[in-house]
C-alpha positions as CSV (number, residue, x, y, z in Angstrom):
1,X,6.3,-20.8,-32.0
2,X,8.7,-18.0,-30.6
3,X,7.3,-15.7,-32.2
4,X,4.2,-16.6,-30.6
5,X,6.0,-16.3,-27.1
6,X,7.3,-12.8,-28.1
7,X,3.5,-11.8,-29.1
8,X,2.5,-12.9,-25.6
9,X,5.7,-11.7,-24.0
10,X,4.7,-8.2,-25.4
11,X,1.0,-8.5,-24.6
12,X,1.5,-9.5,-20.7
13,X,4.2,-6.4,-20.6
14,X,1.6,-4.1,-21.7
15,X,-1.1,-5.6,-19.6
16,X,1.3,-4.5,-16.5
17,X,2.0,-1.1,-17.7
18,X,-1.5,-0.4,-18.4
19,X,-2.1,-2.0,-14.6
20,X,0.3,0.4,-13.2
21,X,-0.9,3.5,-14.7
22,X,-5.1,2.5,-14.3
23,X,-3.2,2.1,-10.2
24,X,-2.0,5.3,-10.2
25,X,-5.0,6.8,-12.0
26,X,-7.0,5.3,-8.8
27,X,-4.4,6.2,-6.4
28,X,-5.1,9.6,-7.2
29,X,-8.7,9.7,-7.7
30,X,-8.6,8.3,-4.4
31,X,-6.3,10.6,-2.3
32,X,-8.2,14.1,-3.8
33,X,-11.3,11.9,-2.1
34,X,-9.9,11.6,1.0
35,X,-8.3,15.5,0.7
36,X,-12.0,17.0,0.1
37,X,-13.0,15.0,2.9
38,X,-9.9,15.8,5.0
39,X,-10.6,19.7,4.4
40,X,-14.5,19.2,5.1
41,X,-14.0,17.8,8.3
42,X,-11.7,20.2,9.0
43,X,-14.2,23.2,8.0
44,X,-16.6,21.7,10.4
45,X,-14.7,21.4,13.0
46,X,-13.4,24.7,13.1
47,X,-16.1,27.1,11.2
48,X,-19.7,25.2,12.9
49,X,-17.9,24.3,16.2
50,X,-15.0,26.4,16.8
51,X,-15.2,29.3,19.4
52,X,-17.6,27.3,21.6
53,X,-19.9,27.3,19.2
54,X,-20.5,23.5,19.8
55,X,-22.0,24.5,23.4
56,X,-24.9,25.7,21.1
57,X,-24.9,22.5,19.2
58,X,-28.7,20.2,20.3
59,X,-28.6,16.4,19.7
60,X,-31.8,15.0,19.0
61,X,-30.9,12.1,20.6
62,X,-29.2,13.1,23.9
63,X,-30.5,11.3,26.9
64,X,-32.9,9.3,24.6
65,X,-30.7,6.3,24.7
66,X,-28.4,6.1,28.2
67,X,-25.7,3.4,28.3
68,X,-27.2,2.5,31.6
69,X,-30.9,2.3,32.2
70,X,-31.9,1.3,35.6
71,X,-35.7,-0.4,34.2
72,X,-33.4,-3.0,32.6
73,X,-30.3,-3.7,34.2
74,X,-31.9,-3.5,38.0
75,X,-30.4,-6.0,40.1
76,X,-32.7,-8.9,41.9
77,X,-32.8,-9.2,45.5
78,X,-32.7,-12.3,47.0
């Protein structure tokens, strides 16, 4: 019976080192995810709208949808 308890002494021992290295394997799949989209955001921001280059920029949807539309928030006189 001990040895049984060694067997599965061993086995949960390499369960949590192969936990901590499939961890760090996401860790870093994960931060060079976030770094490409770090460094994209950070193209965009200073190649397409540096140098006033965003005064150029057109939204589609400017004006379409105000925050405050008088037809529907008009106040009733009494």
């Amino acid at each position: 019976m001990t040895s049984f308890f060694l067997f599965l002494s061993s086995v949960f021992k390499w369960s949590f080192g192969f936990f901590d290295f499939a961890g760090n394997v996401i860790n870093w799949i994960l931060f060079l995810v976030a770094s490409a989209i770090f460094t994209y955001w950070c193209y965009v921001l200073v190649a397409k709208l540096g140098g006033d280059k965003d005064k150029e920029y057109f939204s589609p949807t400017e004006g379409n949808h105000p925050y405050y539309d008088p037809k529907i928030y008009k106040k009733e006189s009494k």
